[in-house]
N, C-alpha and C positions, 0 to 999 in steps of 0.2 A: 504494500500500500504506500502510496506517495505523502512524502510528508512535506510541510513547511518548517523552515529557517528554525522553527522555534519544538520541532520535534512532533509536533501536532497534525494530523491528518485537515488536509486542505479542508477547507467550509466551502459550500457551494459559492458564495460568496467571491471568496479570494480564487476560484478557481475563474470564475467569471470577470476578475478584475485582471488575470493574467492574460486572457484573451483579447480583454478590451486595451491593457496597456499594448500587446503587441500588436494588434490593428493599428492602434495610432501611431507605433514605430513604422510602419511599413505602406499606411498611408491605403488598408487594402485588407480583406481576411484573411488571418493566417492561413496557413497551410498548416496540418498535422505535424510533419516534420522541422518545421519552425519552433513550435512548444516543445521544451522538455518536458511536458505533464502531460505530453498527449493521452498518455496512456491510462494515469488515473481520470484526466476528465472524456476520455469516451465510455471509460467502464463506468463513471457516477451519471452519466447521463445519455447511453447507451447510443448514441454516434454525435463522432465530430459536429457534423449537421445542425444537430438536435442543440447541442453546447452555445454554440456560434447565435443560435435563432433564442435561445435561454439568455445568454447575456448582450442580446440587446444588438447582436451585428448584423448589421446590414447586408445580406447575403450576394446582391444585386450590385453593389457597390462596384466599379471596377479601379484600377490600380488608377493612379495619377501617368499621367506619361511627363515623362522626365527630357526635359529637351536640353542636350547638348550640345555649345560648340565644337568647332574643329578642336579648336586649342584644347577645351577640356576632354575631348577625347583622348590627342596628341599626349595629353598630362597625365594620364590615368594607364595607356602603353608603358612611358617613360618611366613610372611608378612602379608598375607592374616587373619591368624587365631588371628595375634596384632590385624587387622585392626574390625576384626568382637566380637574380644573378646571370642572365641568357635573357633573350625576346622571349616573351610570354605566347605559348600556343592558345588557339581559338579558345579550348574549351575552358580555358585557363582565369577568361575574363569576362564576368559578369554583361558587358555590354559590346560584346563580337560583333554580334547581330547587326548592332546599328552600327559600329564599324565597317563593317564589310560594303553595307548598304553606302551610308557618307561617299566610304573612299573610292568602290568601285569593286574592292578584293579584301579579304584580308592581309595579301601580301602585299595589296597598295597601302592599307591602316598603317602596317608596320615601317613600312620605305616612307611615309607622310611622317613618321616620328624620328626617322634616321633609324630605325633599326634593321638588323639583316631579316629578309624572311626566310622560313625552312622551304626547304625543295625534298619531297620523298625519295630522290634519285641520291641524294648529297650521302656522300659515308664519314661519318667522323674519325680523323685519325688524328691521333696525341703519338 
């Protein structure tokens, strides 16, 4: 059984307020794999579904769309390729998609950032 912070199994309550905090992080309803508690609140309330429509979320709702500069694309490559140490691959980054789209390719995304792109043919040798 899933407990809270304080050792205490959730109250329908707080499990409803986990919900509605992570709605409002994400701007959207969660998804089960979003909640670490999925699992106590589909078993207190017998589906996801069910929980979301109990605490008050808007089921209909859709995401915000998020609109991007070039540059803030450009910045979020450039970020990515610190964070991996290499150019970051497609699946690698949350917002490919509309990269790909923007630039034309993904291996235009990556050349608009000054980064190398992968070629499937390329063999790497050290």
């Amino acid at each position: 059984m899933e407990r809270n912070k304080y050792g205490r199994r959730y109250s329908d309550e707080e499990l409803f307020q986990i919900l509605r905090d992570k709605e409002k992080e994400l701007g959207r309803p969660p998804y089960k794999r979003e909640v670490s508690q999925c699992g106590a609140i589909c078993y207190r309330f017998g589906s996801w579904k069910r929980a979301l429509e109990k605490a008050g979320i808007d089921l209909t709702r859709k995401p915000k769309k998020t609109i991007y500069s070039d540059e803030e694309l450009i910045s979020i490559l450039i970020n990515s390729a610190k964070k991996f140490g290499r150019p970051p691959k497609y699946y690698e980054v949350q917002q490919a998609t509309t990269m790909a789209f923007r630039f034309g390719s993904w291996n235009k995304a990556l050349a608009a950032a000054g980064l190398k792109a992968y070629y499937r043919n390329e063999k790497n040798h050290t």
